[in-house]
N, C-alpha and C positions, 0 to 999 in steps of 0.2 A: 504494500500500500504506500503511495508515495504520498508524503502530506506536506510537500512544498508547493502543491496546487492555491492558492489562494486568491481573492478578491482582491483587484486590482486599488481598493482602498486600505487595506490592511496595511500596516508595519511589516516590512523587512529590512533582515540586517543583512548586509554582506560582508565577511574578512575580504580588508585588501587595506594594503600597507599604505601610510601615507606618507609620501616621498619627502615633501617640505615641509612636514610636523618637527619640529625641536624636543616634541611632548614624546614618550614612548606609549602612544596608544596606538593600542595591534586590530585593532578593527576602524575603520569608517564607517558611515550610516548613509541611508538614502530614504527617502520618505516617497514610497511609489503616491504617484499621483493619476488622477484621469487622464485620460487619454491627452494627448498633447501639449502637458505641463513639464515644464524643466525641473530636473530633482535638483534635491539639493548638491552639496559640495561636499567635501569631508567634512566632516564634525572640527578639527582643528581649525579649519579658516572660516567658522562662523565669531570668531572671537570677538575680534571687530566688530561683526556684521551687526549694525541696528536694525535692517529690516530682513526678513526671511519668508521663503515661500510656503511655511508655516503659519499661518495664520495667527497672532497671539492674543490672548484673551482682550488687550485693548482694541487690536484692530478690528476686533468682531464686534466692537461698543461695546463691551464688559469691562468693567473695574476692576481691578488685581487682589480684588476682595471679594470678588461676586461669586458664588460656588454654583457656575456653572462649566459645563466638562467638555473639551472636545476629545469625540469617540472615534471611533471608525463610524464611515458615514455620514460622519458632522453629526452624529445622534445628541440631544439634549435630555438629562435627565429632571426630572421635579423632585428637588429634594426630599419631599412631603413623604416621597412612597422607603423615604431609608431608617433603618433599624439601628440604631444608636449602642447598641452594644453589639456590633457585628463586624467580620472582618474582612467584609466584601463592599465592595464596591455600592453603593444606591440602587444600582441595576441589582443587586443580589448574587450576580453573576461574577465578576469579576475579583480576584482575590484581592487585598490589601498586602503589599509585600512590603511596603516601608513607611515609612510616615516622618514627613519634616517639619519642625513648629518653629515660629516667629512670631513677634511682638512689636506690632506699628509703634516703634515710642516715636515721636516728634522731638528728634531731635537734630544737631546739627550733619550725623550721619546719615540722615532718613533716606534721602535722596540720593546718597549713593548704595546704600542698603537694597532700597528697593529696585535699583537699577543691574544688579549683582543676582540678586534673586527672578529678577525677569530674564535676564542673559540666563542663569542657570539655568531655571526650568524650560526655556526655549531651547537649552541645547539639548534637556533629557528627553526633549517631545523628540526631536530630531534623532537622537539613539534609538528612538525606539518605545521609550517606556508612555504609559497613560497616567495621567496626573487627574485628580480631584479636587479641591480646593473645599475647608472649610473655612465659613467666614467669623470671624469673630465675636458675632451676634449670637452663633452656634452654640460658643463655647462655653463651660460653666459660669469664668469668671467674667467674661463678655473681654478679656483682654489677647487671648493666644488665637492665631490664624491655624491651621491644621492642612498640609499637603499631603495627600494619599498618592501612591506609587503602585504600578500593578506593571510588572512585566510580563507582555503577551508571551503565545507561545514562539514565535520567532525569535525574541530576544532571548528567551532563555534556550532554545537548542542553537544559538550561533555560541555564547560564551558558556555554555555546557562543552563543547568542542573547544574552548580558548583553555577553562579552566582543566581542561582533561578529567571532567568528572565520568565516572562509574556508573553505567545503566544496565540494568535485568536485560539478557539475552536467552536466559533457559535455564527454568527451576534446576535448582542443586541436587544432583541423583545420587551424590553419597551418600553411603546409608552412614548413620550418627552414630557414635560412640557407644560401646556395650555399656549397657544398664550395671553399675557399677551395685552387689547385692546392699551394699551399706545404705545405699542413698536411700532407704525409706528411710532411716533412723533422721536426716536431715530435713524431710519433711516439713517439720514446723517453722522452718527457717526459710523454706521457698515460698517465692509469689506466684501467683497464676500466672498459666503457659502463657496466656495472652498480654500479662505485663511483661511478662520476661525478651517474648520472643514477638514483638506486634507484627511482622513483617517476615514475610517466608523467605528462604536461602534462595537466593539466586546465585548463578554464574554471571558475574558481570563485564562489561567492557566497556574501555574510551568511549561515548559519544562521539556521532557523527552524522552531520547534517547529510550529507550522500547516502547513508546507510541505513535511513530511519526503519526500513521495512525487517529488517534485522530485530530492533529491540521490543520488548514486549507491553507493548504503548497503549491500552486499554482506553484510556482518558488520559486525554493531553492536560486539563486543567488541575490533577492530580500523579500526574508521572511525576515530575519533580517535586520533591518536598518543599513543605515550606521554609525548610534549613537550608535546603540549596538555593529555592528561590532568592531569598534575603541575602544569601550570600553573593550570588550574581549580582543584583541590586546594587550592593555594599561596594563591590569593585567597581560598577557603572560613576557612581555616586563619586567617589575617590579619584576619576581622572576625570571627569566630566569638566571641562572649561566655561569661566564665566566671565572672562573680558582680559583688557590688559592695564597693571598699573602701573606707572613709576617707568614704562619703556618692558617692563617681566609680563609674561604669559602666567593667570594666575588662575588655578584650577582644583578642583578638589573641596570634599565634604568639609572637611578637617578646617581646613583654610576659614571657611565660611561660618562656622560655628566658635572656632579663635576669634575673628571677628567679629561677631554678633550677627549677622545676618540672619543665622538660624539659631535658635536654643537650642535644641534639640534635633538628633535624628535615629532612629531607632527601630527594627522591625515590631511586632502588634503579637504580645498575646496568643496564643486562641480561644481562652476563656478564662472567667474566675477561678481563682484557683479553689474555690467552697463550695463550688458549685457549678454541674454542667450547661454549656448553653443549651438557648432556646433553638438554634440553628440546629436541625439537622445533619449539613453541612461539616458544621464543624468537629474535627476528629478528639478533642476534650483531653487531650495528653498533658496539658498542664495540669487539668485536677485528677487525673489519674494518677502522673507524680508527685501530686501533693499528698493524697488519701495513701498512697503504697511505698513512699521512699521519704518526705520532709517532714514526716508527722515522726516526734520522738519517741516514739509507742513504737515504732517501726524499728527502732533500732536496733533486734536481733536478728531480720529479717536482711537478707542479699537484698545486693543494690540492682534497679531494673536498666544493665549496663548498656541495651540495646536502645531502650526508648531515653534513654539521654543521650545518648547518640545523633537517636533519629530525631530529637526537638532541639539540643543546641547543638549538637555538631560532633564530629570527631576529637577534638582539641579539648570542650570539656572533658566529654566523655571519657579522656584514657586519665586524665588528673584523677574523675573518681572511681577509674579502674585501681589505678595504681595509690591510693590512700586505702581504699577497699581493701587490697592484695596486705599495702602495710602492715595494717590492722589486725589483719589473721593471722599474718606472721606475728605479731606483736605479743598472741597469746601466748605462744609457746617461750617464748622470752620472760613474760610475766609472770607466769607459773614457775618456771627453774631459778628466778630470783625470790619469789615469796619461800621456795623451799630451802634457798639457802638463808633467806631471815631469820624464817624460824627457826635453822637452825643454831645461827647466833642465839635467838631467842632462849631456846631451850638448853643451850651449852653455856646460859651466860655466870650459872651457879658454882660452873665449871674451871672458869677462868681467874687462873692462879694469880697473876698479875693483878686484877680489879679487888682480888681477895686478898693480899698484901699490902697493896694502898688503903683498904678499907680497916684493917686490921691497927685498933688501937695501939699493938702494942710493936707494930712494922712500920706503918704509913703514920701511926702518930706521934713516934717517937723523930721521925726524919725530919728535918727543919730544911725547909728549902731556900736559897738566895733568893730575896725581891726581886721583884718580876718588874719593875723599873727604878727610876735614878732617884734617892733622896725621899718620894715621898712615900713608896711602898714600903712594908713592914716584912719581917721576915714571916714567913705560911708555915704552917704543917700540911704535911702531905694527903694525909686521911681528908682535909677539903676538898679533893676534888675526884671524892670516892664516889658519889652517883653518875659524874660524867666520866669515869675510867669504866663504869658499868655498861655504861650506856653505848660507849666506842666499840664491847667487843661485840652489841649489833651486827657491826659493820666491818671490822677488822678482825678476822677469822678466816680458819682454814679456806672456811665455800667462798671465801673473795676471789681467791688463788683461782678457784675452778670454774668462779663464772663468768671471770675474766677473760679465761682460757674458751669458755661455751662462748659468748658472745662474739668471740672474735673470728670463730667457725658459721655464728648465726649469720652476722652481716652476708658473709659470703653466699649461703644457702641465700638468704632472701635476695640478693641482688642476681643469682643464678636463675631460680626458679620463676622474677620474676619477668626476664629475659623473654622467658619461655611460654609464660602469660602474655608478656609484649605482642610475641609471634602470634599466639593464638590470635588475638583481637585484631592484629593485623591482618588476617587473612580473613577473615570473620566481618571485617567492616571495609573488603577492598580496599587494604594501602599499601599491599605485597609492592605493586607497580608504582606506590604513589611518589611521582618526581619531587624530590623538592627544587632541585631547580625552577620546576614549571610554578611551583605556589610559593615556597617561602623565602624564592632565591629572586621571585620580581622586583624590579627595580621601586624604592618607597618612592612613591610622589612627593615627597621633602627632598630624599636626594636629587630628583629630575630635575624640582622648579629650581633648587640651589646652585647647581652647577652648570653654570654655563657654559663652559668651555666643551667641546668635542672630540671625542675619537672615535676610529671606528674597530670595531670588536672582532677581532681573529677569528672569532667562529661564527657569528653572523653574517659577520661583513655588512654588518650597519653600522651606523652613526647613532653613538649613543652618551647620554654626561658622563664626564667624569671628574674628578677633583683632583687637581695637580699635584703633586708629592710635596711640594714646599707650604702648602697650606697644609696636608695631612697634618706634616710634620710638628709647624707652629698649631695644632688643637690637638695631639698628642701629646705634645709637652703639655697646656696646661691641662688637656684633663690630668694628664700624669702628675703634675706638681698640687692640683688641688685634692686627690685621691691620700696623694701622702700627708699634705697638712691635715688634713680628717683623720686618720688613722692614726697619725701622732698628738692629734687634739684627743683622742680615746685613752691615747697611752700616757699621754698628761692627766685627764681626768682619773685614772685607776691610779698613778702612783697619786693625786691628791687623796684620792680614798686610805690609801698604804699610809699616811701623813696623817690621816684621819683617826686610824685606826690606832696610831703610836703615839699620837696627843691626847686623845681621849681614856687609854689605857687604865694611864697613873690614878685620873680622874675615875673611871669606876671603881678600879680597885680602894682605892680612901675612900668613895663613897661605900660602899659595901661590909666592910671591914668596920664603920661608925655607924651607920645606919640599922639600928635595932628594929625596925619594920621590913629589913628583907631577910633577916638571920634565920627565918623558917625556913626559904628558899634559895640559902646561900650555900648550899652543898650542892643543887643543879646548876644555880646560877652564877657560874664564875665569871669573874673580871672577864676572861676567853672568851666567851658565850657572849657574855651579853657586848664586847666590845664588837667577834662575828655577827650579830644579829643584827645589831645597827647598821657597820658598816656595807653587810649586804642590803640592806634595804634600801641606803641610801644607794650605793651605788648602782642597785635597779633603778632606779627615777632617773638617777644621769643616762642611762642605755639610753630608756625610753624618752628622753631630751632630747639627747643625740639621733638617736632613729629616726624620728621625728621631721627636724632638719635635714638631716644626710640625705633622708628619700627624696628630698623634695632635689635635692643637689648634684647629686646621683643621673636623675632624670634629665637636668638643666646641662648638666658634659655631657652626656651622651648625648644629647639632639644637638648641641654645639660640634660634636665632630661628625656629624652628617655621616653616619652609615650606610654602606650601599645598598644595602636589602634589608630585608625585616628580620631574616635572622641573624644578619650581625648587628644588629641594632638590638634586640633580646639576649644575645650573647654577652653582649659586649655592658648591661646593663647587668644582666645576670652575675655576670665576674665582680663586678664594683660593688654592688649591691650587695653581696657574697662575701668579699673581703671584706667591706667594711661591717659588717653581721657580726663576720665570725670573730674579728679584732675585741668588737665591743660586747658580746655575749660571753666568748670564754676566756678573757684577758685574765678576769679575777678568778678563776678557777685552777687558769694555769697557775696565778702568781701562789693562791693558798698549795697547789699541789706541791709545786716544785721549787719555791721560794721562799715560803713562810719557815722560820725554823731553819732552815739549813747556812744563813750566813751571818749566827746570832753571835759568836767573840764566845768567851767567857767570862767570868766574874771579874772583873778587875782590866779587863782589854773588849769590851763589849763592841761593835761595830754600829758603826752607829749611822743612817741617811743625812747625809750634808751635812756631816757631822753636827749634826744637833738632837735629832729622834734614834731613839737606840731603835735599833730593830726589835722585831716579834719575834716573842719564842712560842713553842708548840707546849700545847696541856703532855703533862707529864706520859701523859696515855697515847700520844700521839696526836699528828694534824689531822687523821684522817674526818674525823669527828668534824671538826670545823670545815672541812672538803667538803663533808655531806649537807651539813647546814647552809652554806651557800648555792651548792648546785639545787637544792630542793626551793630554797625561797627565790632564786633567778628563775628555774624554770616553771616553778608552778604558778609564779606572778605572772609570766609572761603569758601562759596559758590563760589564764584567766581574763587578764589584761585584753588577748586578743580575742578572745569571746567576745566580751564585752564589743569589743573597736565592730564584731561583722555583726553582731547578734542587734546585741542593745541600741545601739548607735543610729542604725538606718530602721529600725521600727521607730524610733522616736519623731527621726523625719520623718517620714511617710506619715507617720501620725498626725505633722504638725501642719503637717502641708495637703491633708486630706480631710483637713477638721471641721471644714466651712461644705466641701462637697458632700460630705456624711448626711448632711441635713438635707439633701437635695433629692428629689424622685429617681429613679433607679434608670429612667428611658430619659435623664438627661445627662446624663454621666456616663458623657459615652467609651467605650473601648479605648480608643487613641487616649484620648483624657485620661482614664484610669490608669494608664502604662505613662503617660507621661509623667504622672505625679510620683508615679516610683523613682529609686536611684539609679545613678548610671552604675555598671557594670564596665568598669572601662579597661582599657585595650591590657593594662596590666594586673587588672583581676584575678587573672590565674598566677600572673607570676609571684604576689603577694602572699599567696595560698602555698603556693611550693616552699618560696623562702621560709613560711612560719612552719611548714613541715623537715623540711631538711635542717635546720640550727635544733629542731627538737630531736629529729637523727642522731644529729651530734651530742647533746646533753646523753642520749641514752647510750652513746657508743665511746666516745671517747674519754669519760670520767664515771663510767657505770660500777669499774670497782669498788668505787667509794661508796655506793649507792645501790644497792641489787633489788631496789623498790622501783627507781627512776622508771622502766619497762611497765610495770604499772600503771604510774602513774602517766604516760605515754599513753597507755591503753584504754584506760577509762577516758581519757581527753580526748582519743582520735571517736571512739561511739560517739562523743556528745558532737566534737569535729564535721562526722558524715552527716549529722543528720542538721548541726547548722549549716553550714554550706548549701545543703539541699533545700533547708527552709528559706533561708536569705535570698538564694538563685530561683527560686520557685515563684516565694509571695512578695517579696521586698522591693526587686530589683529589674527595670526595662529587662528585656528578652536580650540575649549576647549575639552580635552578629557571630553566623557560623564561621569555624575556622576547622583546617586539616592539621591532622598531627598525625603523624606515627610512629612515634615514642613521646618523652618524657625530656627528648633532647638534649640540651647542654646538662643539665644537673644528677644524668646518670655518670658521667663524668665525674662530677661533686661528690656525689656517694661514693666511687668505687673509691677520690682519692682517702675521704675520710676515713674510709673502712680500711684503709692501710695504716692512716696516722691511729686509727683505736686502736689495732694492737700494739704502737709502740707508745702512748699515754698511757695504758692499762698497767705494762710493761713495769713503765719507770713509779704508777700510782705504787702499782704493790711492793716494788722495790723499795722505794724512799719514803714514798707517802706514811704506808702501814707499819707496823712491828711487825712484819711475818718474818723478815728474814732478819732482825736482830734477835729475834727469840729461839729459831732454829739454829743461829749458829750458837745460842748459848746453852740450846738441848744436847747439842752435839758436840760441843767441844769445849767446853766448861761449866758445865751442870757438875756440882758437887755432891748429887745425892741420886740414890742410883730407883728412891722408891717413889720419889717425886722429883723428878728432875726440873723442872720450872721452877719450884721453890727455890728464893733467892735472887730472880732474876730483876726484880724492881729494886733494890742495893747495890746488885751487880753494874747498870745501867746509869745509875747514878753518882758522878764524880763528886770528890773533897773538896772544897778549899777555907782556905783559914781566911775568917775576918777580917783579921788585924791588916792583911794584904791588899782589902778595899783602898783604891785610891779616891781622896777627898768625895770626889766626883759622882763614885758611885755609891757610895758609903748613906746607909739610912741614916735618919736624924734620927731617932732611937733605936737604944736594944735595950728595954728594957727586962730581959731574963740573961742579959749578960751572955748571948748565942758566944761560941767562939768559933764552930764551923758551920756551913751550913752548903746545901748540895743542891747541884744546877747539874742537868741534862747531856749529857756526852761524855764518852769514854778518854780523858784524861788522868795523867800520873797526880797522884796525890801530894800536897807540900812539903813531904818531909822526903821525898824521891829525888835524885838524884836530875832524872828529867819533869822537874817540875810544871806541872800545865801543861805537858807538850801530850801529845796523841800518843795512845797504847797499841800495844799489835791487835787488841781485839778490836780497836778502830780499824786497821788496814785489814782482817780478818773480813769484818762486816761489809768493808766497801767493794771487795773483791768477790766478796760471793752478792753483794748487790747486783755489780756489775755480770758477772755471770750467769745468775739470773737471768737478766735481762735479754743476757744474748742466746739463753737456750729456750727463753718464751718465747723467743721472736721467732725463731728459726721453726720451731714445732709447730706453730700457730699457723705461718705464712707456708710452710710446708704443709699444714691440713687444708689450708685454702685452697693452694693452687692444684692440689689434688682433687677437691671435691670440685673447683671449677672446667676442673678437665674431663671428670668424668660425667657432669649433666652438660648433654647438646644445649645449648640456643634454643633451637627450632627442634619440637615436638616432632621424632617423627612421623605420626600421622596427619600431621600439619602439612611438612614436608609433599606428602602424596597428596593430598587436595591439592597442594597449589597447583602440581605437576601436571594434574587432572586438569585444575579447571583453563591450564595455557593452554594444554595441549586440545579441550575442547572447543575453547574460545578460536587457537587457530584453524581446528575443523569446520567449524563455523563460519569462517569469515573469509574461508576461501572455498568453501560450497557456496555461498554468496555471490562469490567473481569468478566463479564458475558458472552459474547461472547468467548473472549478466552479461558475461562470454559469449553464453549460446544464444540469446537473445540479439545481441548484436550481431549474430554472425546469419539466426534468420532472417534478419532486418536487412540484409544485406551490407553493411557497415564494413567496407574496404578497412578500414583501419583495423578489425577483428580478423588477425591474419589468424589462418591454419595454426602455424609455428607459436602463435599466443597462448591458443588454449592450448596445445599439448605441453607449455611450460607449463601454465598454470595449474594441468593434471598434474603432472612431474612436481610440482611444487606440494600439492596436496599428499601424493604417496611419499614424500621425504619428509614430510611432517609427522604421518601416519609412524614411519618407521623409528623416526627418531623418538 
């Protein structure tokens, strides 16, 4: 059936290059006319043009406010007969594919506003598309104008063939995956076939305006989805030219809505999401996904991976594939950390260490050196017997092994979910999908910016490009303001470190006088409580810093003009990324591998600018105060970003829907109700990633310290899917569709972080914990063969004599007359010949640290790169569909040009030589064999 027949009044498009365009648009337009009328020109040289053989709403006597329509036909519709909460056209007929809104203010713009917006919609009628206009009378507030957009079918199978999109050629004949027997047990947790799977398996292929009779086209007004549609639209929209200013050719949506012209632009809904429409018509996939996938209740239930797909696009869709996948994996992480809790939990009666600082007559007989200059007192040790309790939590054998589990998890999840990747890639046709052809086209920012020319080794067209000497001057400064932010982060954490060692002294004297904390001065130590401020504070600087950064972040990257969209996302990705990860784990690294380890000793203390002595670690170790920070950073920020997607745009919406609420339901109409929602804007998903990928990192690279982190990960990503889904559902304009097929630059991110967790984890249990100062003193100088631990908090703890205080450090009292008293590290004693210098069970310890560290890494990265070798990528039975549906699609499409072979050769059609068709048999039997 050929159905490029059409009424000589109707829209067409044709592809054909335009030679003198400066613009990279790959199609021109012609508007067929009645017999004997001149078409138009290419679409690029109506720029100029004031008058066109398009008729415009003025020259037809209408006002640029009047809502009426030119159709095919010159048909006129009476607005009277249109349904107000619908997504069609007045006629009923025709779909609604996009919608642009503006606002006549009176001011000294107006007039060129309104002359920008005439050129523009004269050039969409000209592409092709049919425009509707609502007038402002219409509208709730009587202030916003409303332009409806409906791509015929001509326009959408000419850039269905531009965008190389994917159409049904022949239901899918493989048979489906054996009924695996467990799966009844899952049952409760699946949605209906018909959420799951709205749309049957096809074989599909490229679009092609020559080849229509090929696909399987039932209904032209519903072949293309409404995600494709929009999507077509959305590219129209984005090169479309609307005059010239300044001597620049200036074109595109984006442009138009920067400057005011338009408010908005946005595809429509297809219903409430509370409730299905009144329209027949309409297929109600929004309140399907609200009732099956955005409602909280929903949260044990799969996600309906196809019908988000099919409503926003591919590009959503695999984000909530691959949060989805996260998540699963997530359990089995959460589980093997809660068991090694509790096993802290229940071993903590156990630990000999907590039970010799508790021990009146061990830990309270030990006097330990003040813990700062002059105004600290000298401690006993038994104070800080509830948080020596509480560290072996967290610092215990199962650290060692879940350190070790974790560092094999990442791998598994990032193999497995490869392999998922595959599947959905073949499953939603992106096996083929170019990116060259989608994410590698040139942005309309880069085309209008670059003036200069050349032309392209593989095209052999003339296209912009940007000289090397300008690259270079906006690489320097995004590169020089990248690093002043990054070193503004690394300022702001040592003020924290400066925070933390000024405020010290001060807890500690308050604590020590204040008889209203003395209940809770055995949890509460000086440590504690100076950790719990100083993380707190320095969460509000992140989130100060973020804040700003994002906004600056965004401002370099469009300053260095990227040539396509995905090194403009990349290159945004990277910065954005760096500067994240600077400022989320600065202070995690500094407690891990800083705090404690470059504290002096009594009487030669180290001190920052020489003024603030350095921090020492609680007797019991740093790790304690590692876990305290990573817990108050990450589950502030988690919540923190709830709030920012959740709380934040209900409120809007709310506030900005407050006056329509009161209004009858048939005058609030559709476009209106989608326009009062938020935008969804172009970097929506990538906000999404980055808040999932730094939460990555909290669970991978400091999870030793932490074997809960996974957890708490897990419970956040359930409340995660299903905000996201509520927000993108009820909250937020529809997202123009986009293609993806992966996860792109920040699989990259993962795999590198997942190398750096096993060597943070590494050095966590080496330095951070006591695991490996207590092993070597089970093993190599334990004096007691029935408890060998006993001892080892005396053993740990070095001498020194008082009187050796110089001025400086020396407390203003001693009032029990101390004469020694004991600080934290393996030193000779004062009556030793190597007085204060380092023992061999220092160098002991440091060398099975180091050891350690080099046989964790080596195990770990050896269990990785094994388990990564031994799972495929690509599934294979993934594998064999693809192979099937090439190998179909090419039987297909050359029994096509085989037929239209013989057809031409009845025809008598000299140019259908003999020598054709038996290539083109020959070509189908090497197909077959191959």
């Amino acid at each position: 059936m050929n159905r490029l027949g059409r009424k000589a009044s109707e829209t067409l498009i044709e592809m054909a290059p335009s030679a003198d365009d400066d613009i990279a648009v790959l199609t021109k337009f012609k508007l067929l006319q009645s017999e004997g009328e001149e078409s138009n020109g290419p679409l690029c040289e109506t720029l100029s043009t004031a008058g066109s053989e398009v008729p415009s709403s003025s020259e037809q006597g209408l006002s640029s406010t009047e809502t009426t329509l030119l159709i095919p036909d010159r048909q006129v519709i009476d607005k009277r007969h249109q349904s107000k909460d619908s997504i069609f056209f007045r006629d009923g007929v025709r779909r609604i594919d996009f919608v642009l809104s503006y606002v006549d203010d009176l001011n000294k713009e107006w007039e060129k506003k309104l002359e920008r917006r005439k050129e523009f919609e004269s050039n969409l009628q000209k592409a092709g598309l049919e425009l509707e206009t609502e007038d402002k009378k219409e509208s709730e507030d009587g202030k916003i104008y409303f332009v409806k957009i409906h791509a015929p079918w001509e326009v959408l199978i000419t850039y269905a063939e531009v965008l190389n999109i994917k159409v049904p050629i022949k239901e899918n004949d493989i048979p489906s995956m054996v009924e695996n027997p467990l799966d009844c047990m899952l049952t409760p947790f699946r949605l209906p076939e018909k959420v799951m799977h709205p749309e049957p398996d096809y074989f599909t292929a490229p679009f092609s305006k020559e080849k229509q009779e090929l696909y399987l086209i039932n209904d032209e007004s519903t072949f293309f989805s409404p995600s494709m549609r929009n999507r077509i639209v959305n590219y129209i929209l984005t090169r479309c030219p609307y005059g010239t200013e300044e001597g620049k050719k200036k074109f595109g949506i984006k442009r138009l809505l920067n400057n005011g012209t338009y408010s908005a632009a946005y595809p429509l809904h297809d219903c409430q999401y509370w409730k299905k429409a009144s329209d027949p018509n309409c297929d109600n996939e929004r309140y399907t996904l609200y009732m099956e996938w955005a409602r909280f209740l929903r949260f044990y239930k799969e996600q309906p991976l196809d019908l988000i797909r099919k409503y926003y696009g591919e590009k959503i869709g695999i984000y909530f594939a691959w949060l989805g996948f996260y998540t699963e994996m997530l359990f089995l992480a959460a589980v093997v950390g809660v068991i090694c809790f509790l096993y802290g939990l229940f071993t903590m009666d156990e630990n000999m260490s907590s039970k010799e600082i508790c021990d009146p007559a061990i830990g309270g007989e030990i006097i330990m050196c003040p813990l700062c200059d002059r105004e600290c007192e000298y401690w006993r040790l038994n104070t800080t017997c509830e948080s020596s309790e509480y560290s072996h939590l967290f610092d215990n054998v199962a650290t060692l092994f879940f350190a070790i589990f974790m560092g094999i998890w990442v791998t598994l999840f990032l193999e497995f979910w490869k392999r998922r990747q595959a599947r959905l890639k073949y499953e939603w046709d992106l096996v083929d999908f170019e990116e060259e052809q989608q994410q590698l086209q040139l942005r309309p920012e880069y085309e209008a910016k670059c003036t200069q020319k050349k032309k392209n080794p593989v095209t052999q067209e003339m296209e912009p490009y940007l000289p090397l000497t300008s690259q270079a001057v906006r690489f320097c400064i995004s590169g020089t303001t990248v690093l002043f932010w990054v070193s503004l982060i690394i300022a702001s954490m040592i003020a924290v470190i400066v925070y933390r060692l000024a405020v010290y002294a001060a807890f500690a004297s308050l604590m020590e006088n204040a008889q209203t904390l003395q209940p809770i001065s055995g949890l509460l130590t000086p440590q504690l409580a100076t950790s719990v401020t100083a993380s707190c504070l320095n969460f509000v600087i992140i989130m100060i810093l973020n804040f700003i950064y994002e906004r600056i972040a965004i401002w370099i990257t469009d300053m260095e003009i990227p040539r396509t969209h995905m090194e403009y996302e990349n290159r945004l990705t990277m910065k954005m990324f760096l500067f994240q990860f600077v400022n989320y784990y600065s202070s995690c690294f500094y407690v891990a591998f800083f705090k404690g380890k470059f504290v002096g000793y009594p009487g030669a203390y180290t001190y920052m600018f020489n003024r603030w002595r350095n921090e020492e670690c609680d007797p019991a170790g740093c790790l304690i105060e590692l876990t305290t920070q990573l817990t108050i950073v990450m589950a502030g920020k988690q919540i923190w970003g709830n709030i920012q997607e959740a709380i934040v745009p209900w409120i809007c919406n709310w506030w900005g829907r407050r006056k329509a609420r009161n209004n009858p339901e048939n005058l609030y109409s559709r476009w209106e109700q989608d326009h009062d929602l938020q935008t969804f804007g172009a970097l929506g998903l990538f906000y999404e990633y980055l808040e999932m990928v730094i939460q990555f990192g909290f669970i991978t690279l400091f999870v030793a310290s932490f074997p809960l982190a996974p957890l708490l990960a897990l419970m956040n990503n359930i409340l995660e899917i299903r905000v996201d889904s509520w927000k993108l559902t009820t909250q937020y304009r529809r997202p123009v569709a986009a293609k993806a097929h992966s996860i792109g630059v920040w699989q990259e991110i993962l795999n590198g972080m997942a190398i750096l967790s096993v060597v943070t984890n590494a050095f966590i249990v080496a330095f951070t914990s006591d695991m490996i100062p207590r092993l070597v003193y089970y093993y190599a100088y334990s004096e007691s063969d029935n408890s060998p631990m006993s001892g080892y908090i005396n053993n740990s703890l070095s001498v020194f004599l008082i009187s050796d205080f110089p001025e400086r450090n020396k407390p203003k009292t001693n009032t029990e007359n101390f004469v020694i008293c004991r600080y934290r590290d393996y030193r000779y004693p004062p009556d030793h010949e190597k007085k204060y210098l380092h023992t061999m069970q220092f160098w002991h310890i440091l060398a099975a640290k180091l050891a350690f560290i080099i046989i964790m890494e080596h195990v770990v990265f050896i269990v990785k790169f094994f388990v990564a070798w031994m799972i495929p990528d690509v599934p294979a039975d993934v594998k064999a569909k693809i192979k099937r549906e090439k190998y179909l699609t090419q039987k297909i499409l050359h029994e096509y040009e085989l037929e239209k072979l013989k057809e031409r050769l009845c025809q008598g059609d000299k140019r259908a030589t003999e020598k054709e068709f038996i290539a083109t048999e020959g070509r189908m039997e090497l197909s077959r064999a191959m």
